[in-house]
C-alpha positions as a printed NumPy array, in Angstrom:
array([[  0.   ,   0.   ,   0.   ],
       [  1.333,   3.627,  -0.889],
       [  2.583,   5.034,   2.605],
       [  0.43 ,   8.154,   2.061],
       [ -2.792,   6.405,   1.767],
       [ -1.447,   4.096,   4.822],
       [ -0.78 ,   7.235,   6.953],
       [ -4.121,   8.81 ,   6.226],
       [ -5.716,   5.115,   7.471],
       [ -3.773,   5.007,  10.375],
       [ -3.854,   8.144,  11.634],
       [ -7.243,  10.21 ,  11.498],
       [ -6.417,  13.744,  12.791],
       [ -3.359,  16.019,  13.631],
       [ -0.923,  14.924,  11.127],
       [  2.379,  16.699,  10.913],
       [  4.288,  17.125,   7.908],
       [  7.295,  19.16 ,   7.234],
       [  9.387,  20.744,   4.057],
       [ 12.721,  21.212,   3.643],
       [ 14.924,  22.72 ,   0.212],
       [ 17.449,  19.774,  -0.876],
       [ 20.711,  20.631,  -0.833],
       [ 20.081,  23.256,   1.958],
       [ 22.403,  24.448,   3.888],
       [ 24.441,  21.841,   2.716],
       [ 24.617,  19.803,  -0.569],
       [ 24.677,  16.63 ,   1.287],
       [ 21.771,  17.069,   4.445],
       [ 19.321,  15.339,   2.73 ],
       [ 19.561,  12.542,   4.671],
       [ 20.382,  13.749,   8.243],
       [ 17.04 ,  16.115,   8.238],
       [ 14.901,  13.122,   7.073],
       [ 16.521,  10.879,   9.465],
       [ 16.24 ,  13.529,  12.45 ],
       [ 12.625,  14.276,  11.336],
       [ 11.277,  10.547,  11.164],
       [ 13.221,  10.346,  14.595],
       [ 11.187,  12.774,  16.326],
       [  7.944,  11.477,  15.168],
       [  7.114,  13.724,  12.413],
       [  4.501,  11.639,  10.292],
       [  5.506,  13.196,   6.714],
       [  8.065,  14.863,   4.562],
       [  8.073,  17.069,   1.591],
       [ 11.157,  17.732,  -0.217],
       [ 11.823,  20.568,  -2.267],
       [ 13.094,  20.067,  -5.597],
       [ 15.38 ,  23.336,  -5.712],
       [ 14.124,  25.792,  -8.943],
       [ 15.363,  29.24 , -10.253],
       [ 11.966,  30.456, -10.344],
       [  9.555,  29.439,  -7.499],
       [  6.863,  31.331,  -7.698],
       [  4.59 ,  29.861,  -5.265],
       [  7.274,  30.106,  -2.399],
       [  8.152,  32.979,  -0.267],
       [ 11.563,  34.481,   0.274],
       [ 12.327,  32.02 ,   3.171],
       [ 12.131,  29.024,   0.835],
       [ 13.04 ,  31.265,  -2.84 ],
       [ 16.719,  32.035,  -0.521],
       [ 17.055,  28.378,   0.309],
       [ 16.457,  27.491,  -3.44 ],
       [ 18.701,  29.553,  -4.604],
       [ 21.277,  28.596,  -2.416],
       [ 20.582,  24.36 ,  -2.977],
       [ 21.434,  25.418,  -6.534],
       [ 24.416,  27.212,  -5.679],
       [ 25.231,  23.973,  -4.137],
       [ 24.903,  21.444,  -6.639],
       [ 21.76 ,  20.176,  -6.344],
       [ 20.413,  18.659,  -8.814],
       [ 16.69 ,  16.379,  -9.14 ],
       [ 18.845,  13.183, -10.426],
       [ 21.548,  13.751,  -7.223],
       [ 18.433,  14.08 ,  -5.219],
       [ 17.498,  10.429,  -6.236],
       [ 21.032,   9.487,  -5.364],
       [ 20.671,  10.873,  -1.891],
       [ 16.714,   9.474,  -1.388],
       [ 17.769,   5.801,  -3.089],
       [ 21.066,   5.459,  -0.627],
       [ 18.439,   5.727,   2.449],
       [ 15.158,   4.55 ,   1.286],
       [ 15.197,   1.704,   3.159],
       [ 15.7  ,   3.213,   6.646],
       [ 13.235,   6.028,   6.393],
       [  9.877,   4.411,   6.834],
       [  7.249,   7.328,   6.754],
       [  5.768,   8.807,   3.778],
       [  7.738,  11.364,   1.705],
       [  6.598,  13.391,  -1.342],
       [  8.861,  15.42 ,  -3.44 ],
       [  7.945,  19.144,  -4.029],
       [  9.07 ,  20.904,  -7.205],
       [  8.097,  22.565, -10.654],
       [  7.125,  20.858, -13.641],
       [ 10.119,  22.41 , -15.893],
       [ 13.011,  20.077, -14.018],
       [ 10.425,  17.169, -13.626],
       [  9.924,  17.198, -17.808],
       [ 13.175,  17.991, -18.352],
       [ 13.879,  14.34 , -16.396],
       [ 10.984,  13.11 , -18.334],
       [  7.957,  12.293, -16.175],
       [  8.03 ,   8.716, -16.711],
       [ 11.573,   8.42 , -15.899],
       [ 10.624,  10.932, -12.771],
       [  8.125,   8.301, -11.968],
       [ 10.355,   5.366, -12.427],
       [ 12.892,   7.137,  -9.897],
       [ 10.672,   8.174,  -7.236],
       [  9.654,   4.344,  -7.536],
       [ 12.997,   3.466,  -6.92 ],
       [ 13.609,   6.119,  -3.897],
       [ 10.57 ,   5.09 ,  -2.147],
       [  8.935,   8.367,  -2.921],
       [  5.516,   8.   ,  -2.167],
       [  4.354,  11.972,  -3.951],
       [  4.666,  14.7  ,  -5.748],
       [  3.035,  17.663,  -5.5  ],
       [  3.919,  20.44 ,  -8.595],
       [  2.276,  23.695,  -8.479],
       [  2.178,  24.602, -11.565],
       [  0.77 ,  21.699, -13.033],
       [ -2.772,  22.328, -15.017],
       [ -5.425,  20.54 , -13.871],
       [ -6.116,  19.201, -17.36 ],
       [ -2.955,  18.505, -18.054],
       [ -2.79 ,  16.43 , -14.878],
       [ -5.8  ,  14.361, -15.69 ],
       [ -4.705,  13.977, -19.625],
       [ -1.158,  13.487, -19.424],
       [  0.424,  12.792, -15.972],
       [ -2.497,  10.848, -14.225],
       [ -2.528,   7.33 , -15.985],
       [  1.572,   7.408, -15.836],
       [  1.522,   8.154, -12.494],
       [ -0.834,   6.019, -11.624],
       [  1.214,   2.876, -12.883],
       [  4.103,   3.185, -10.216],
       [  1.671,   4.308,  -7.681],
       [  2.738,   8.026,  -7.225],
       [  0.177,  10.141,  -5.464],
       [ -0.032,  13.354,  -7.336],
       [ -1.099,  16.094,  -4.481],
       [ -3.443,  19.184,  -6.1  ],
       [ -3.801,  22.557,  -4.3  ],
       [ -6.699,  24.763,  -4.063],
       [ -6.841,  28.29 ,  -2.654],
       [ -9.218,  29.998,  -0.831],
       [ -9.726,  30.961,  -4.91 ],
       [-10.424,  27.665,  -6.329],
       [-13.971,  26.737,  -7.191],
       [-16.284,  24.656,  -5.859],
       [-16.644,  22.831,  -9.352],
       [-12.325,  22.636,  -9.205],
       [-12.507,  20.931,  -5.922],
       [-14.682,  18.734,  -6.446],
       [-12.987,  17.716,  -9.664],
       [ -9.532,  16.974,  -7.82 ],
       [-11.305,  15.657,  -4.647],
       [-12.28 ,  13.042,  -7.772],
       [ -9.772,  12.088,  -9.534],
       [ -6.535,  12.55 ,  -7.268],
       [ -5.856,  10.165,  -3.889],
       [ -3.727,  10.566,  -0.886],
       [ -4.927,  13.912,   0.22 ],
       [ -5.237,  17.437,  -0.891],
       [ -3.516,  20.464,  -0.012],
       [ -4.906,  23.285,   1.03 ],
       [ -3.351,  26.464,   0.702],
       [ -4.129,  28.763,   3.234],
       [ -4.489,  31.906,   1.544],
       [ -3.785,  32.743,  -1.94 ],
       [ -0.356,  34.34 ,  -0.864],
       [  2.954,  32.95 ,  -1.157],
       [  4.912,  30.466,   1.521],
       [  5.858,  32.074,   4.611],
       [  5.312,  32.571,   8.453],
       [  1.687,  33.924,   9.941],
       [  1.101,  34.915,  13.571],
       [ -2.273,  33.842,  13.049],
       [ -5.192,  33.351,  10.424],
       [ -8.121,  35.569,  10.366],
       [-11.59 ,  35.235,  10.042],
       [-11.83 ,  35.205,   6.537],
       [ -9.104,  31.936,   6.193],
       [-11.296,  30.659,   9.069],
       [-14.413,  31.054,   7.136],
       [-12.772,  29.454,   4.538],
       [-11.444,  26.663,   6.333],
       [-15.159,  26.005,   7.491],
       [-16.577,  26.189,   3.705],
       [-14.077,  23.504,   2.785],
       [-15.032,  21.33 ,   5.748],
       [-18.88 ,  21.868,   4.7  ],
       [-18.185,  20.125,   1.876],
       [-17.623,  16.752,   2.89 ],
       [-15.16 ,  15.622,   0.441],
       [-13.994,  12.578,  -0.022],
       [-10.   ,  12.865,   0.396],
       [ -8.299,  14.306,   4.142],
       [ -6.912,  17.49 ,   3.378],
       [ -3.817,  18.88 ,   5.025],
       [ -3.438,  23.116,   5.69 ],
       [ -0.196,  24.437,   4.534],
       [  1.191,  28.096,   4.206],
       [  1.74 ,  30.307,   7.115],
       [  1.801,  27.336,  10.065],
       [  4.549,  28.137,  12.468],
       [  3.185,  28.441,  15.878],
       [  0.53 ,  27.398,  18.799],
       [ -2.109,  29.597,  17.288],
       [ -1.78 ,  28.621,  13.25 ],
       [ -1.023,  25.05 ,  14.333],
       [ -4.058,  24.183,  16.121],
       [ -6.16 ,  26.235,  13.726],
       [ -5.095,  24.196,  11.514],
       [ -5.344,  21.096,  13.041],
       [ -9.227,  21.459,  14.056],
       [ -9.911,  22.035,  10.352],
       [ -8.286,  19.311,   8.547],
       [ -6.775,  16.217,   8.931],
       [ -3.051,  17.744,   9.889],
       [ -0.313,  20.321,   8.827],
       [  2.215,  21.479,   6.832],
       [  5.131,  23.18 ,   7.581],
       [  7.923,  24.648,   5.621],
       [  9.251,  28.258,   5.909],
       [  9.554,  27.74 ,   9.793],
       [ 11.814,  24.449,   9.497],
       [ 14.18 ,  25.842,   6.703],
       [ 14.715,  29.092,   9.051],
       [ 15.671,  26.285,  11.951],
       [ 17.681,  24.241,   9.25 ],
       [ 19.791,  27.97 ,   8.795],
       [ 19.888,  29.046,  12.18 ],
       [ 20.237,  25.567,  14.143],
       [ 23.778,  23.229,  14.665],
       [ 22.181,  20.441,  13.387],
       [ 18.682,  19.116,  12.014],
       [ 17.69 ,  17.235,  15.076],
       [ 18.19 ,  20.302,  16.903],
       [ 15.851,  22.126,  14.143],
       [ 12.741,  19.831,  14.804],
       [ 13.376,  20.041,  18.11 ],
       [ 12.666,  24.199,  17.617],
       [ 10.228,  23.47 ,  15.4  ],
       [  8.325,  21.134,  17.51 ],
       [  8.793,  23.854,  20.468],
       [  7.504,  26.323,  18.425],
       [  4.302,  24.808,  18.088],
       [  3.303,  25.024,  21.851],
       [  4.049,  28.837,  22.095]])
């Protein structure tokens, strides 16, 4: 069974996952921060696939890019990094990026590797809908890859429904129509959003990312979906913390205040 659909039986509410930038700070952390957050009983992982031009990310997660690149990061050194551990990291990790990288691999070949890495999904932003269901579905569907939509507090009620369709695993739900980065708190308007969503009754768990990085956003979160996820906050930690272990532990801290 695909770990994400495993995770989402399992576990029913308050679901944690967390993004980090490969090949940031360092070219080769890849496997210390998944190893340090599986350790500390985070339940999912997203990694970034690092890209010049990131538009939905904020400057936390743009910087962290940009510096991954700087690096040598690449997406086929990435499946290096994710096939030398795959078998000691046992909860469910999706890989993050833009389609231009992922075609220039080829998406079957991207497929065929995140088979081999024991990659689980992929989310890509700027993926079309009806590209997604013409193209990329049936091929991803084959090596069972879970390919994660978004929707916005913008996206119709006829677009959700359509992804709450056709697309398993769970769907991500943006927070606001902004870009990545920290909130102190989410007003009533995301709140009356996250209440129109639940009103719904779709199908799929859904998981609130964008703007989660404390007691207030966390638990906001958390009593409107089936979990969290977390990015900007973590990559700050990755910066400003000795080591990743040290970073969840922040992280995790953060969450309580």
């Amino acid at each position: 069974m695909n770990r994400i659909t495993n995770l989402f039986n399992t576990k029913k509410g308050g679901i944690l996952s967390v993004f980090f930038t490969a090949g940031y700070p360092g070219l080769n952390n890849t496997a210390a921060t998944l190893q340090a957050l599986q350790n500390k009983g985070i339940d999912m992982v997203e990694v970034g696939i690092p890209f010049s031009d990131p538009m939905a990310d904020g400057p936390v997660i743009q910087e962290a890019a940009t510096q991954a690149l700087r690096n040598g990061m690449t997406l086929r050194l990435l499946f290096q990094q994710l096939k030398e551990i795959h078998h000691d990291i046992h909860i469910p990790v999706i890989l993050m990026g833009y389609l231009n990288p992922i075609m220039q691999y080829g998406f079957e070949a991207f497929c065929q590797s995140c088979a081999d890495a024991g990659v689980s999904g992929v989310i890509i932003p700027d993926l079309p809908y009806a590209d997604y269901m013409e193209d990329y579905k049936p091929i991803a569907d084959r090596y069972d890859l879970k390919v994660i939509m978004l929707i916005t507090p913008e996206t119709s009620e006829e677009r959700i429904r359509l992804i709450d369709a056709h697309t398993s695993g769970f769907i991500y739900m943006v927070s606001s129509a902004a870009v990545t980065g920290a909130q102190k708190d989410f007003d009533e308007k995301k709140q009356a959003y996250f209440r129109r969503i639940n009103a719904m009754g779709l199908h799929n768990p859904r998981l609130i990312g964008f703007g989660i990085s404390n007691k207030a956003t966390y638990e906001a979160a958390v009593a409107n979906s089936s979990g969290t996820i977390i990015g900007s906050k973590f990559v700050q930690l990755l910066k400003s913390e000795a080591t990743p272990a040290e970073a969840v532990d922040k992280l995790l801290e953060a969450l309580k205040q």
